[in-house]
C-alpha positions, 0 to 999 in steps of 0.5 A, spaced: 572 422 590 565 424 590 561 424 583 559 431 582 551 431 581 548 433 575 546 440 575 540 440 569 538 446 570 546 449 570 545 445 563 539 447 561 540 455 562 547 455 559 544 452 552 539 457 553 544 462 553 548 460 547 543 459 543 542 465 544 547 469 543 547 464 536 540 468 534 543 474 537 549 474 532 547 471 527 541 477 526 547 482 528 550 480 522 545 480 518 542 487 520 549 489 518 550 486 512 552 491 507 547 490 500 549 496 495 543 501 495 537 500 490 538 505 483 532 509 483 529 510 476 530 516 471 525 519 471 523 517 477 515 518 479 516 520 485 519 526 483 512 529 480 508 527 486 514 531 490 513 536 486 506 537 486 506 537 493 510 543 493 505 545 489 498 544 491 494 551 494 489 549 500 487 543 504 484 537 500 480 535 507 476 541 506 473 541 499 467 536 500 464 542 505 464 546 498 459 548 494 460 547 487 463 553 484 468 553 491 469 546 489 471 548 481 474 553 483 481 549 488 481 544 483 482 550 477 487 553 482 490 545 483 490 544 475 498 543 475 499 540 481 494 534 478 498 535 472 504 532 474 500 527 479 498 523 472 504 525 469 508 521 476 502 514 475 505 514 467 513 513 470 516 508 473 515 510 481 521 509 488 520 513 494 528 514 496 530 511 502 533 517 506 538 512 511 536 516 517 532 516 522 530 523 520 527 519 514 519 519 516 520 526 517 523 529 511 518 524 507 513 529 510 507 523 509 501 527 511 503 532 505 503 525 500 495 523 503 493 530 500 495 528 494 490 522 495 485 527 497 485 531 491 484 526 487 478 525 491 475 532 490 476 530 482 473 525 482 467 527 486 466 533 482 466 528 476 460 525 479 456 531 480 457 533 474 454 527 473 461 525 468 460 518 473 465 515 467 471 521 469 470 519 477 471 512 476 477 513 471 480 518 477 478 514 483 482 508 479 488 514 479 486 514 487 488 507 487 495 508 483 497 512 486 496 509 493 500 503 490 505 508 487 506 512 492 509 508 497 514 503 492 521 501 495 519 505 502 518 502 509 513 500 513 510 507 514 510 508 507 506 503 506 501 505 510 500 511 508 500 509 501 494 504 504 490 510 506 491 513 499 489 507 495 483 506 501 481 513 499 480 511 492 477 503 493 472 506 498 470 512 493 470 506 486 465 501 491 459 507 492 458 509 484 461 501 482 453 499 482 451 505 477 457 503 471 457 500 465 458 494 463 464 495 458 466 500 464 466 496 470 470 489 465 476 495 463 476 497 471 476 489 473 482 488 468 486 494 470 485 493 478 487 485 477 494 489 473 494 494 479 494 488 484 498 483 481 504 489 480 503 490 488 509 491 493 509 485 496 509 485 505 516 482 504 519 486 500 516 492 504 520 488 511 525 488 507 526 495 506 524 497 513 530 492 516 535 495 511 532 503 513 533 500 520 540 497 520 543 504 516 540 509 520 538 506 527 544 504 533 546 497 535 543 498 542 536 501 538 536 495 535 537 489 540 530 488 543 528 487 535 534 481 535 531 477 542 527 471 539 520 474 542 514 477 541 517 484 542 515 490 539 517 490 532 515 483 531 508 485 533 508 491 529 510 487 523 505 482 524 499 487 524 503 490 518 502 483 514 494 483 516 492 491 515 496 489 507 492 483 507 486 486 508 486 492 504 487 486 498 482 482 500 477 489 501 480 490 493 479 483 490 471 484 494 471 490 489 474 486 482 469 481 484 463 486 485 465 490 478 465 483 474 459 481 477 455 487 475 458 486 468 457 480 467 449 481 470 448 487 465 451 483 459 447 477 460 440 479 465 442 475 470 448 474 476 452 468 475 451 462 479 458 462 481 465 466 480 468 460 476 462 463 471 466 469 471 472 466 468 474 467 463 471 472 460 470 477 466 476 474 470 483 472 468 482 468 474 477 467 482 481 471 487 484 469 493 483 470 500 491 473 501 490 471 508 489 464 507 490 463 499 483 460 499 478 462 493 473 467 495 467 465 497 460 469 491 
């Protein structure tokens, strides 16, 4: 009798396809694996902003081409919808999942921006007013609750919330070089807590997995299981590299605001972070991307 020829292609695509349908299942059940629902806080932050959204009178995007008494006069009209802004940022904060693919939707996220800007027509007063002092605190309110905002939401929550907390960075950065020094070591200090008090990317993954294995079908869900570079896993990881760059544009910022102290305080810059340390610094920041420490 003849042997058989060995056929290692045959082989070869035959364990392909059970590795395959190994990697298939395994997400299959990890994508339907049922967790118990995370417990918003009471109170809960995010109601306030909510509320404030439902609130507000005009359009923020359109305040910056005011005069200044136009200007007074929306952020009078608006003084309730600040209000309960600032009254949310003293609460624990939890955007409530709603496990749908109509979440995005109902979440109404261009709504959650203007709050953002309105903070920014605040603080813009602020300065023409020349209360630079008042704009830095409301520009360090912007950056809040661009974090706040977004807390245990989904990917897109969190871009938004990126926006927002953009807006404030942005806004802090241009006036960073007219402030004080006991002003410019209180804001470093609290925007390293804001930093270190972050959603991380993994946890915010996490999230939009469980949203998407509630809400979505199983055949919507399949080309994301395939052990390759689709769709998703490319939008995942332009997610982690817009996160990691909002961070490092943020540890630019704690770096230039305890400069500035630190040259104010004693006329001369330092010669490098590390003399920043621990006085200005609790510690040098790191490049989120590489873990490395920033370069002066």
């Amino acid at each position: 009798m003849p042997a058989r020829k060995f056929k290692a292609g045959k082989v070869f695509w035959t364990v392909c396809l059970l590795i395959l349908l190994g990697v298939l299942a395994y997400e299959f059940v990890e994508m339907n694996r049922a967790g118990a629902l995370p417990s918003p806080p009471n109170p809960n932050g995010n109601d306030d902003f909510v509320k404030a959204q439902k609130l507000m009178v005009g359009n923020p995007a359109d305040f910056e081409r005011e005069s200044l008494e136009e200007l007074r006069k929306h952020l009078a009209e608006n003084a309730e919808v600040l209000r309960l802004v600032r009254e949310g940022l003293t609460k624990q904060c939890r955007v409530p999942i709603s496990y749908s693919t109509n979440h995005l939707v109902l979440r109404s996220l261009s709504d959650v921006k203007k709050l953002a800007r309105l903070l920014e027509a605040a603080g813009r007063l602020a300065e023409l007013e020349r209360r630079t002092n008042d704009a830095a605190r409301i520009y360090l309110e912007t950056i809040r609750y661009g974090e706040e905002s977004c807390r245990g939401g989904v990917m897109m929550d969190r871009l938004v919330g990126i926006v927002c907390g953009t807006i404030g960075v942005n806004s802090l950065q241009k006036i960073a070089g007219t402030l004080d020094a006991a002003t410019c070591r209180a804001l470093s200090k609290q925007l390293r807590e804001i930093e270190h008090g972050q959603e991380s990317c993994s946890d915010v993954l996490r999230n939009e997995a469980e949203w998407v294995g509630r809400s979505f079908p199983l055949w919507q869900r399949l080309p994301a299981m395939i052990p390759i570079e689709s769709l998703s896993r490319r939008a995942q990881k332009n997610f982690v590299q817009k996160c990691n760059q909002t961070e490092l544009q943020l540890e630019r910022l704690i770096i230039d605001l305890a400069v500035r102290a630190y040259e104010l305080d004693r006329g001369h810059p330092p010669g490098n972070l590390n003399e920043l340390v621990p006085d200005y610094l609790d510690a040098v920041p790191v490049d989120p991307a590489t873990g490395t420490k920033l370069p002066y």
